[in-house]
Backbone as a printed PyTorch tensor [residue, N CA C, xyz], in Angstrom:
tensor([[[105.4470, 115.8010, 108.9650],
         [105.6920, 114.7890, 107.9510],
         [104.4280, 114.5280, 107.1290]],

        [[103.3320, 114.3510, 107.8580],
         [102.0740, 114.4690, 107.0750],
         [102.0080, 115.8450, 105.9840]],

        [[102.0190, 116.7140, 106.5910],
         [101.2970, 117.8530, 105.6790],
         [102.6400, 117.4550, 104.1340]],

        [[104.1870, 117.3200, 104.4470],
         [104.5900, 117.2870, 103.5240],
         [104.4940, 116.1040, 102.4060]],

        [[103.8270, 115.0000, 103.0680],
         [103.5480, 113.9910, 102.6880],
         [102.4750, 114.4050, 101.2430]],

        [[101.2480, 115.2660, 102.0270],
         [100.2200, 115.3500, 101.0030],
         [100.7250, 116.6700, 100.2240]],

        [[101.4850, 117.5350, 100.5300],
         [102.2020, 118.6220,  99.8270],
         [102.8850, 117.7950,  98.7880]],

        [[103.4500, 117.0640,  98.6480],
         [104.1450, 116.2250,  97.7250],
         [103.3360, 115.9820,  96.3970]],

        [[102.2520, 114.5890,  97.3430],
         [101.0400, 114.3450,  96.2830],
         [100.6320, 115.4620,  95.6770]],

        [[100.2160, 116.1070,  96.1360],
         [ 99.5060, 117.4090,  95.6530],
         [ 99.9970, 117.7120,  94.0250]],

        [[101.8860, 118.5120,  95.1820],
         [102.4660, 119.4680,  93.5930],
         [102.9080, 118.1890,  92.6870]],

        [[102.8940, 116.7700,  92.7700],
         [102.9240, 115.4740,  91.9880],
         [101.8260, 115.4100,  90.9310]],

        [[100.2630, 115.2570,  91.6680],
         [ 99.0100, 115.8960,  90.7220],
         [ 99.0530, 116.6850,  89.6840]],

        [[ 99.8780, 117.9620,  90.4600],
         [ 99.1210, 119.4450,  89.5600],
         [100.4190, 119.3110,  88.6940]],

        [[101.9240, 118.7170,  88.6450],
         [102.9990, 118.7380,  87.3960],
         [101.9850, 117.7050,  86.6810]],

        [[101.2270, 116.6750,  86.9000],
         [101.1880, 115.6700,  86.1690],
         [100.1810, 116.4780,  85.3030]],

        [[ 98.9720, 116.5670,  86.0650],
         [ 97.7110, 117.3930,  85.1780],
         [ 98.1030, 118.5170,  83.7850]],

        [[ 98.8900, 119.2340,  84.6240],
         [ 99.8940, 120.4450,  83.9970],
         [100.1660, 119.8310,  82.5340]],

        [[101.2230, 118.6420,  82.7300],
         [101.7930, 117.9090,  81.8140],
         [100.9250, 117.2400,  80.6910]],

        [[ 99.7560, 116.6150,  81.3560],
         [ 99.1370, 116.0510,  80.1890],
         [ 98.3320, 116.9830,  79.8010]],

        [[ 97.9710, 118.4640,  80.1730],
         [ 97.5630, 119.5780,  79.4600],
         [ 98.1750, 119.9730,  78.4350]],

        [[ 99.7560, 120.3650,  78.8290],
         [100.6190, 120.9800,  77.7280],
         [100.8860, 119.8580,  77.0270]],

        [[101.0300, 118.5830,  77.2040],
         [101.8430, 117.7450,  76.0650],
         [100.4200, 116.6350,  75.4650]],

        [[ 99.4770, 116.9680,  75.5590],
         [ 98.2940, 115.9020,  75.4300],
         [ 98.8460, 114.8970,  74.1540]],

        [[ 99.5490, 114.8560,  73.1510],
         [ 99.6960, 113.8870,  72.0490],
         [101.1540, 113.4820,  72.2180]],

        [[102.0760, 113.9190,  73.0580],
         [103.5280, 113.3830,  73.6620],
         [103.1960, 112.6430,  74.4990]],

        [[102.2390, 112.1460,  75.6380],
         [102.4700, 111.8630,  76.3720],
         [100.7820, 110.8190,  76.6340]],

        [[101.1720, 109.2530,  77.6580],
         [100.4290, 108.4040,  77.2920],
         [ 99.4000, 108.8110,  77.6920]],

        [[ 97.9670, 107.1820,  78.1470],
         [ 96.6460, 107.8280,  78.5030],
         [ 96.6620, 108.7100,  80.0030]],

        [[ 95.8760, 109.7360,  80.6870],
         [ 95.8600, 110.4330,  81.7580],
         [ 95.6840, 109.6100,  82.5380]],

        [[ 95.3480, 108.1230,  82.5870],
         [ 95.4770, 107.0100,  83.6190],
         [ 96.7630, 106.9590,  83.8880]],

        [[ 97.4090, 107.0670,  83.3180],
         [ 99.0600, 106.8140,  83.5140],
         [100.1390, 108.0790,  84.0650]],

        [[ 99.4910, 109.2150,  83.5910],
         [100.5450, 110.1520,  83.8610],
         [100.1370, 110.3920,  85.0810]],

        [[ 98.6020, 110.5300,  85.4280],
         [ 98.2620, 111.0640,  86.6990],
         [ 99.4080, 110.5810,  87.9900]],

        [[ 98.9050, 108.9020,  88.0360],
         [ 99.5790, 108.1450,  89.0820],
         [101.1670, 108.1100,  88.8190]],

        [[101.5880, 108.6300,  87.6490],
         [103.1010, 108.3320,  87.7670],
         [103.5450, 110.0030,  89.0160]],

        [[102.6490, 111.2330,  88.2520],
         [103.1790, 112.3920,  88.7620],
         [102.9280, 112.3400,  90.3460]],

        [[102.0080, 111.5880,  90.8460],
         [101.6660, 111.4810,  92.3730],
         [102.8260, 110.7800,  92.8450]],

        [[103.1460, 109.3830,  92.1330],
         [104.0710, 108.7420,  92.9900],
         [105.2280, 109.3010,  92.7450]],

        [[105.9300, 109.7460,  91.5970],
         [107.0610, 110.6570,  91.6110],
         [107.3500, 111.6270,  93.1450]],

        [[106.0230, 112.2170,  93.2390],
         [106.3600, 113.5340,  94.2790],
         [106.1980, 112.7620,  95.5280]],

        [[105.8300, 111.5480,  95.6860],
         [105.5760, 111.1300,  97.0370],
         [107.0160, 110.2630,  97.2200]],

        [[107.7780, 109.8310,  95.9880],
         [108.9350, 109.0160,  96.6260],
         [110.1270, 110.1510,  96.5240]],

        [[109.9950, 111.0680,  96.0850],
         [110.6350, 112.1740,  95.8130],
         [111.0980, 112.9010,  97.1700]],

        [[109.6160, 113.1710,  97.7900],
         [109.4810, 113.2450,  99.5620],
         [109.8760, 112.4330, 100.2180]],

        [[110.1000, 111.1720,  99.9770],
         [110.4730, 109.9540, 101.0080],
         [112.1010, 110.3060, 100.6650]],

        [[112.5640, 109.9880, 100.1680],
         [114.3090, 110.1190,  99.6680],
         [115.0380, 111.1690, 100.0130]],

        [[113.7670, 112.6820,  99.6040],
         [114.6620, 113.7310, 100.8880],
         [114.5610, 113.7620, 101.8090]],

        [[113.6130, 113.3420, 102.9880],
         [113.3640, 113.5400, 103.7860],
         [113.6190, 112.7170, 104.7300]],

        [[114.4390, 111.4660, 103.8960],
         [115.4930, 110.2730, 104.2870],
         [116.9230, 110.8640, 104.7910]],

        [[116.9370, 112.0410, 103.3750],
         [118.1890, 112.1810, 103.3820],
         [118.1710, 113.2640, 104.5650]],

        [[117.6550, 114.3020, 104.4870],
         [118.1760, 115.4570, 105.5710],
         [117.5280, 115.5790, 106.5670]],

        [[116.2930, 114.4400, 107.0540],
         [115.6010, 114.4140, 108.1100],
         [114.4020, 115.7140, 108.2520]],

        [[113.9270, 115.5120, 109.3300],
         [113.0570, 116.4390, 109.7440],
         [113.4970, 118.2040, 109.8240]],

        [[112.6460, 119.0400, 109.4860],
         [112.7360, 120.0270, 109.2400],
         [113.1140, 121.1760, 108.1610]],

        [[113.0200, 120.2210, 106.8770],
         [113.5070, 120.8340, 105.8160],
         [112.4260, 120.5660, 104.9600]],

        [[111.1830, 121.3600, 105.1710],
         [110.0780, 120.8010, 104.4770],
         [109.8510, 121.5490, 102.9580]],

        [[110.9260, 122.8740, 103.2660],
         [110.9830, 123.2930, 101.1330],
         [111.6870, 122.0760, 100.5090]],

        [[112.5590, 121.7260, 101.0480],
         [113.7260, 121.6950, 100.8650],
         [112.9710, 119.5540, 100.4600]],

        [[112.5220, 119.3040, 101.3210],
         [111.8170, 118.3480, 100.7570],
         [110.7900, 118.0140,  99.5790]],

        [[110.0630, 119.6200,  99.2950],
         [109.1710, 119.6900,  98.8020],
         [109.8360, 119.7200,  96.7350]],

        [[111.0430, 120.2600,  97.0710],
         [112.1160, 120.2790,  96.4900],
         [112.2060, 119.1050,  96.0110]],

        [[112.6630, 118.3090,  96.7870],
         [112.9430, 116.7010,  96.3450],
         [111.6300, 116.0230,  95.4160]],

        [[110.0350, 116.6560,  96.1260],
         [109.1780, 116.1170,  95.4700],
         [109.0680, 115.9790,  94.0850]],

        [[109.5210, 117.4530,  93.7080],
         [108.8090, 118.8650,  92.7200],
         [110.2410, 117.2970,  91.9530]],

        [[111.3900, 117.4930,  92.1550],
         [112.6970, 117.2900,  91.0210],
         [112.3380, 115.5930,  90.7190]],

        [[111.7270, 114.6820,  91.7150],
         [111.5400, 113.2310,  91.2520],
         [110.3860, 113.3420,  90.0680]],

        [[109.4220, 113.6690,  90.6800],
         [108.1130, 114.1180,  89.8520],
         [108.1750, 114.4850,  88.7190]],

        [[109.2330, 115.3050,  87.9500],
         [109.4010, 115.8290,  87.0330],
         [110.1470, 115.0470,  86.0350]],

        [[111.6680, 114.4070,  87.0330],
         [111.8550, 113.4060,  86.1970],
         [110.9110, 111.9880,  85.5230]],

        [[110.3610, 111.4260,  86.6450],
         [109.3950, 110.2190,  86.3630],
         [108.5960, 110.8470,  84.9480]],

        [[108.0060, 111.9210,  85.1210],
         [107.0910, 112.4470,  84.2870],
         [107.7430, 112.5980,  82.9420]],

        [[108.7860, 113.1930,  82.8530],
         [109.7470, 112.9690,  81.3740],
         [110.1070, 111.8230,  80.8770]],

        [[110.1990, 110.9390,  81.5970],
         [110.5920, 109.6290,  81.3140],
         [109.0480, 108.4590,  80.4190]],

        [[107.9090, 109.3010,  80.6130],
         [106.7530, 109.0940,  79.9180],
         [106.5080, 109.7530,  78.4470]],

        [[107.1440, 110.8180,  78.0230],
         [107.2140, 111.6520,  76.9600],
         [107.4620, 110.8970,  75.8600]],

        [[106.9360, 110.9920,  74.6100],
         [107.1070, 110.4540,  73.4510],
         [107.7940, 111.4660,  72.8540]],

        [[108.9680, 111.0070,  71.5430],
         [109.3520, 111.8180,  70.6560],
         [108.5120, 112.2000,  69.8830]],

        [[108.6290, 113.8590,  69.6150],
         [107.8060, 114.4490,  68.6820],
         [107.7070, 113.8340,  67.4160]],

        [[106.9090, 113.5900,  66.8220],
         [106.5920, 113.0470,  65.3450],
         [107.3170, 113.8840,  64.0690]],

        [[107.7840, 113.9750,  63.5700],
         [108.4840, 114.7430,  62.3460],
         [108.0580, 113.6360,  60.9810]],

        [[107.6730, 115.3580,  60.2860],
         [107.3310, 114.7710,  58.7800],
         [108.4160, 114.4950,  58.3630]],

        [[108.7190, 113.0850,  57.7350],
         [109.9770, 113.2860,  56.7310],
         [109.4130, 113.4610,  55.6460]],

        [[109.7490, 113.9580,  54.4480],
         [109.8900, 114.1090,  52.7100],
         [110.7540, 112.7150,  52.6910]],

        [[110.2790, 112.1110,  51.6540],
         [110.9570, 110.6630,  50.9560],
         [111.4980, 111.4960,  49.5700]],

        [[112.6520, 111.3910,  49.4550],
         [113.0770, 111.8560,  48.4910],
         [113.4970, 110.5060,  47.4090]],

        [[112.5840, 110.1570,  46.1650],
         [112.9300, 109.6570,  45.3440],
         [114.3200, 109.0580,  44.8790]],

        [[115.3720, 107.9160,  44.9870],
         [116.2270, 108.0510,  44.3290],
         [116.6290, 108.4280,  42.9160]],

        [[115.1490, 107.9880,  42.0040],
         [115.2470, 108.1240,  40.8540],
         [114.6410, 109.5120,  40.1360]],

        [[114.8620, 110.4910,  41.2590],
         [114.2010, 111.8140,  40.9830],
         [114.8500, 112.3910,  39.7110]]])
């Protein structure tokens, strides 16, 4: 339960890091994403590992990887788009 515990945190870290690498202007300050992607993968681990008990430690790790990812999207800003103002009186 330990090792999957910090296996969690871990792949929670490295989506979050990951994330504010690839999305650096989608997404808020790295104070924020860090600790969201840790606790994602750590309650992610608690909920599977609620659900199917001991011995399913992909399968938990699983649960980490899919909370983590959601929490982490749920931080994403919409992309910015130029609009053109089109004159009515063009």
């Amino acid at each position: 339960m330990l090792l999957e515990a910090v296996g969690s945190a871990l792949l929670g870290l490295a989506l979050a890091l990951a994330a504010g690498h690839r999305f650096p202007r989608r997404l808020p300050s790295q104070r924020l994403v860090v600790p969201t992607g840790v606790a994602g993968g750590l309650f992610g681990a608690f909920v599977t590992h609620s659900a199917l008990g001991p011995g399913h430690a992909l399968a938990t790790l699983g649960g980490a990887l899919v909370l983590s990812v959601a929490l982490l999207s749920l931080l994403v800003r919409p992309a910015r788009r130029r609009t053109q103002q089109i004159g009515a009186n063009a």
